[in-house]
C-alpha positions as CSV (number, residue, x, y, z in Angstrom):
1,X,155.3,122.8,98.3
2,X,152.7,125.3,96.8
3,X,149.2,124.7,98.6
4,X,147.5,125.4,95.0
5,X,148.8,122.1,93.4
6,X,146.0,120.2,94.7
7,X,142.7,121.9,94.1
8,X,144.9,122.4,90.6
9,X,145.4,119.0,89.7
10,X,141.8,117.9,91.0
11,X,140.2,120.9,88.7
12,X,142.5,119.3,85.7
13,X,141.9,115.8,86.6
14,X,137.6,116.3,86.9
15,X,138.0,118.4,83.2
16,X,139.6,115.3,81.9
17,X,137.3,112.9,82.7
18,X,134.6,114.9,82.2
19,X,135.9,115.2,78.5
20,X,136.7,111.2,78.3
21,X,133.6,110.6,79.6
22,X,131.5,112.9,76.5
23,X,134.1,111.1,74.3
24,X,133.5,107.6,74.9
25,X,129.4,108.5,75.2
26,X,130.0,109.7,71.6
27,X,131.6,106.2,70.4
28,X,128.6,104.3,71.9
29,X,126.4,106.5,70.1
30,X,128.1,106.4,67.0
31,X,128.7,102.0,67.0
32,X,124.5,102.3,68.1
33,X,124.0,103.8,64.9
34,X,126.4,102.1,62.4
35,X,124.4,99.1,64.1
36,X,121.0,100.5,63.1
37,X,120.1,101.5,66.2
38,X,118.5,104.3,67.8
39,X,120.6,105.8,70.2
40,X,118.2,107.7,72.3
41,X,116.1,104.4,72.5
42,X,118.6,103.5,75.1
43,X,117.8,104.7,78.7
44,X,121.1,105.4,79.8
45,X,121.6,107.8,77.1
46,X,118.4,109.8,77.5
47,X,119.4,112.9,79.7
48,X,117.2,112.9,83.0
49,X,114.7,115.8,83.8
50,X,115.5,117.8,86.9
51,X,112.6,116.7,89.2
52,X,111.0,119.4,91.2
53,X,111.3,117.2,94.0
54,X,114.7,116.7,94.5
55,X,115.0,120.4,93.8
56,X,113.5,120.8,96.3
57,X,115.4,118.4,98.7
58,X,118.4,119.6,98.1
59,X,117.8,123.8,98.2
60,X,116.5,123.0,101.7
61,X,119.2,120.8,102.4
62,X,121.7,124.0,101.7
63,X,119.7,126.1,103.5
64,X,119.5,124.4,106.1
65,X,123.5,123.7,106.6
66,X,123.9,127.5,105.6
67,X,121.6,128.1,108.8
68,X,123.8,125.6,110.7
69,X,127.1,127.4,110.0
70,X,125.4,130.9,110.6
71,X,123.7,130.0,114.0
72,X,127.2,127.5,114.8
73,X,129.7,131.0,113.8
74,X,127.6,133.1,116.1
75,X,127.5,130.5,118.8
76,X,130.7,129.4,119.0
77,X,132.6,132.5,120.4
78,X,130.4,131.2,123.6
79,X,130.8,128.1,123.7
80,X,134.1,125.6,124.6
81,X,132.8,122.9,122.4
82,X,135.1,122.7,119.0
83,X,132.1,120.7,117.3
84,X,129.3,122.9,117.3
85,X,129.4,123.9,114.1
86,X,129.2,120.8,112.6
87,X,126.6,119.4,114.9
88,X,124.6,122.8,113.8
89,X,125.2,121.6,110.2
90,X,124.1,117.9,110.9
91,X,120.7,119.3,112.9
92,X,119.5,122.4,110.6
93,X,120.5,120.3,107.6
94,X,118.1,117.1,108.6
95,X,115.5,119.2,109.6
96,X,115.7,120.5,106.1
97,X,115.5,117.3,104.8
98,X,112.4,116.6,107.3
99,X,110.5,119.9,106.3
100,X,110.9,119.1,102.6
101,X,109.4,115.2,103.1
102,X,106.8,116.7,104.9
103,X,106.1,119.0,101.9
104,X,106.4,116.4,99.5
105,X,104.1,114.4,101.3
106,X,101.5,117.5,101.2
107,X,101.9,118.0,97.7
108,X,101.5,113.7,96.6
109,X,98.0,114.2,98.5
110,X,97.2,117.1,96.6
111,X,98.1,115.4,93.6
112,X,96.0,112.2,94.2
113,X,92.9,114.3,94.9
């Protein structure tokens, strides 16, 4: 069996329901306006804002796993433990979640000053 079907089929499947999903969002638009209706009164049809915040979140999250698997390759020549890169991963990546609560926090004391 060819060890590209897989990541094949999931790239075709995700396209598909990404297309039935736009499709059917455009029927309950369209019914919301034969009915009179504003569409974009509706909250699930307003498109969300990227918030600065989980921005933030989740580029320190990356960096910190990317800082895992960097610190975890370069250890694990040294090492006998099969898991250290993962537990690398698991440590740099909460203590990038840590670092950008604590920055958050900072920032929502700015704000309320």
């Amino acid at each position: 069996m060819n060890p590209l079907i897989i990541p094949l089929i999931s790239v075709i499947a995700g396209l598909i329901m990404i297309v039935f999903l736009r499709y059917f969002q455009n029927m309950e638009r369209m019914s919301m306006i034969e009915k009179g209706l504003n569409p974009f009164d509706n909250q699930s049809l307003k498109r969300s804002r990227i918030s600065p915040d989980n921005t933030l979140r989740f580029g320190l999250l990356l960096v910190g796993a990317g800082l895992g698997l960097l610190i975890g390759a370069i250890i694990a020549p040294y090492t006998q433990s099969e898991g250290i890169q993962v537990a690398l991963v698991m440590i740099f990546g909460g203590a990038g979640l840590l670092l950008s609560y604590v920055i958050q926090i900072k920032n929502d004391k700015k704000a309320q000053e």
